[in-house]
N, C-alpha and C positions, 0 to 999 in steps of 0.2 A: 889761368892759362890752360889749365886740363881739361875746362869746360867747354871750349868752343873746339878744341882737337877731338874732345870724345865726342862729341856730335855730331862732327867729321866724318871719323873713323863708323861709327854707328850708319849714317848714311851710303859711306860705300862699300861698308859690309849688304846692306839691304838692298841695293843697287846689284852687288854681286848675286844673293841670294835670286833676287829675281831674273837676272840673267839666267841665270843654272833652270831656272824655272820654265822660262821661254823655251831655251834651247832642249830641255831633256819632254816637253809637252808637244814641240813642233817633231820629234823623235818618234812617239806614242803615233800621234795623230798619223807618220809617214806609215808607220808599221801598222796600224787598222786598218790604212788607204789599201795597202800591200797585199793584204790577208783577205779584204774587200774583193779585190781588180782576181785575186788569182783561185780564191772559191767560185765568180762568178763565170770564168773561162770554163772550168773544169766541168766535165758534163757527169761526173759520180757524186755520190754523197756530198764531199769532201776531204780535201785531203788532210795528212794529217799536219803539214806545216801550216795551212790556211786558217786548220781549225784553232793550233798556239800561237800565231799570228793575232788571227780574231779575238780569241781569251786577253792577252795583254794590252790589245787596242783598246776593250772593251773594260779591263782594269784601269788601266790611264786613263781613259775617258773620267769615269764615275767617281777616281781618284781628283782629278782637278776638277772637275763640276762641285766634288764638297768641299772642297780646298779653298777656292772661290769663295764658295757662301761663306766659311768660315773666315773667312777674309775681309771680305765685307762686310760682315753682321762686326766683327770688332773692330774696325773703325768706323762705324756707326756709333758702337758704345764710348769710343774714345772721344770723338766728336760731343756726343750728348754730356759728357763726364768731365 
């Protein structure tokens, strides 16, 4: 009986995990857009909201581009295994 509950439970933990995933990636990407649209108005340097703006977009970004791979390269392995 534990065994089909815990596979359950394991899937809508992982169902959860990638929701939080979506939601805090679709977060990132608004806050690059943000940092993006308000460097490009601005006719100085930049400013300094645009520029930690841009840094975190730019974190999120390169944080789920390896996250990704990392995601996919193990269920590739799991598949092959």
């Amino acid at each position: 009986m534990s065994g089909p509950f815990s596979k359950r439970l394991g899937e809508v933990l992982a169902h959860v995990q990638d929701l939080f995933d979506t939601v805090i990636h679709l977060g990132i990407k608004r806050v690059s857009e943000s940092g993006k649209r308000s460097d490009s108005t601005e006719k100085e340097k930049g400013s300094r909201p645009g520029r930690i703006l841009r840094f975190f977009g730019e974190v999120g970004d390169s944080y789920f581009k390896k996250y990704g791979d990392i995601k996919s390269g193990k269920s590739e392995e799991e598949e092959d295994g």
